[in-house]
C-alpha positions as CSV (number, residue, x, y, z in Angstrom):
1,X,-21.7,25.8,-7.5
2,X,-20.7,21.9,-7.8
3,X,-21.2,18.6,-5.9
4,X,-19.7,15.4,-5.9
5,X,-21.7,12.5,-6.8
6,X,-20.2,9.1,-7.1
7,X,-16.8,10.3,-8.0
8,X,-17.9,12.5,-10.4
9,X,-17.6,16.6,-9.5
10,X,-20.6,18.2,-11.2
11,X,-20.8,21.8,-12.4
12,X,-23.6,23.8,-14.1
13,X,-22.3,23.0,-17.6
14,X,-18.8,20.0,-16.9
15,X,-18.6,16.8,-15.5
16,X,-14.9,16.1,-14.2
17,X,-14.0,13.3,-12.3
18,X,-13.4,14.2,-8.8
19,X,-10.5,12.0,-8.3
20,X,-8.2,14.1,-11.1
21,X,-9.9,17.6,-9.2
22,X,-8.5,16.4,-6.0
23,X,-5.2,15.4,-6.9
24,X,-4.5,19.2,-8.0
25,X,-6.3,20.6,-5.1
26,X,-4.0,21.7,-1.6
27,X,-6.4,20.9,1.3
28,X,-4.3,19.9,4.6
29,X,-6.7,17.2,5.3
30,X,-6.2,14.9,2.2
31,X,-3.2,15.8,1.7
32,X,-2.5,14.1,4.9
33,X,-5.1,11.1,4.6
34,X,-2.2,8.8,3.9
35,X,-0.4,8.8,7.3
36,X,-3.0,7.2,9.6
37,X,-2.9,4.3,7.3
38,X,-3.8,3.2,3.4
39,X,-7.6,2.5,3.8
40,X,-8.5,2.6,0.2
41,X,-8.4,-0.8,-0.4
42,X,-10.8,-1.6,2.2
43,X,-13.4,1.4,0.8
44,X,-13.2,-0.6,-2.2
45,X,-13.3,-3.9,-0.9
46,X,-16.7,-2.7,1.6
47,X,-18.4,0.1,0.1
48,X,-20.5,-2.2,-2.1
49,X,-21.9,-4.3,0.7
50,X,-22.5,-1.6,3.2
51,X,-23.6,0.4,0.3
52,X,-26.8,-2.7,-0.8
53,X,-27.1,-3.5,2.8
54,X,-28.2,0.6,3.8
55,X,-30.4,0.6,1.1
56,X,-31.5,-2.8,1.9
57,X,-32.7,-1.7,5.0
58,X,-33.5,2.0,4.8
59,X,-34.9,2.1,1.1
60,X,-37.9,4.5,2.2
61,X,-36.5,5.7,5.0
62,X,-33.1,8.3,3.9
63,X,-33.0,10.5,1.8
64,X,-29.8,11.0,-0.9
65,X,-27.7,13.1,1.4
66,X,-28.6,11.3,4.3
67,X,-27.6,8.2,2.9
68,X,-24.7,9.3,1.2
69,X,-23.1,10.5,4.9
70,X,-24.1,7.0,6.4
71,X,-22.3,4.8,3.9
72,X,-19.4,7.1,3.7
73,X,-19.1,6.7,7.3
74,X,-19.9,3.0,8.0
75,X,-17.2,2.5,5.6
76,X,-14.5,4.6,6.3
77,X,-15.2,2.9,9.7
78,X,-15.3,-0.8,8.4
79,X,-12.0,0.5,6.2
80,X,-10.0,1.5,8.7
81,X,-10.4,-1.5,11.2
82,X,-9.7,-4.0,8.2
83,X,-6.2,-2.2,8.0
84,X,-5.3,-2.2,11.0
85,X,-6.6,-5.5,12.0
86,X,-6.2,-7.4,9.2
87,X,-4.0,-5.7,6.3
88,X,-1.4,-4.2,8.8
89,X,-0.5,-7.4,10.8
90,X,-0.5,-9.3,7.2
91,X,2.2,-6.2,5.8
92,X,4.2,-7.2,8.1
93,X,4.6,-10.9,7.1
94,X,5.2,-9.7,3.5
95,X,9.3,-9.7,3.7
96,X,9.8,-12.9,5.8
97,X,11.9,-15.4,3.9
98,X,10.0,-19.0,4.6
99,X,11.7,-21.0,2.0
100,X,14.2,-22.1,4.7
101,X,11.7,-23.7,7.0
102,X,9.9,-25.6,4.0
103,X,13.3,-26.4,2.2
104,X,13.1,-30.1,3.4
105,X,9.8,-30.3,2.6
106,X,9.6,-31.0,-1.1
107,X,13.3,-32.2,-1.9
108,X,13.6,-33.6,-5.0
């Protein structure tokens, strides 16, 4: 029997970190997280604030697994509409040469 808690897998007796289990482990489903989009970034970038604000506002009122599926959720959701609104659209602008149009800019 094992659960994961905070990125941590935890057995009767071992503590492994989850993220080293997964990466050996064939399950269709992460293996194919990647091709809807890199949301990683934005987990790490919202997790904290959804994370204080849930328990903020629902201190006495979830329990662990309870809370555990609503801030997963809120942001994975929160995650994936910062890529695609705001990290995909800025990806796109990462190979366009603009030294050209400020070239006259600071000539010295």
């Amino acid at each position: 029997m094992f659960f994961v808690i905070s990125g941590f897998l935890i057995t009767k007796s071992w503590v492994y970190e989850s993220n080293v289990i997964k990466a050996y482990v064939k399950i269709p489903v992460i293996n194919n997280w990647g091709k809807y989009g890199d949301f990683s970034y934005g987990i790490y970038i919202w997790f904290f604030l959804v994370q204080q604000t849930i328990v903020f506002f629902f201190k006495d009122k979830l329990d662990f697994v309870s809370y555990n599926i609503v801030v997963f959720f809120i942001t994975l959701f929160i995650a994936v509409c910062s890529y695609h609104l705001v990290e995909k659209p800025m990806l796109k602008l990462k190979n366009i040469d603009i030294s050209s149009k400020f070239k006259n800019l600071f000539k010295i």
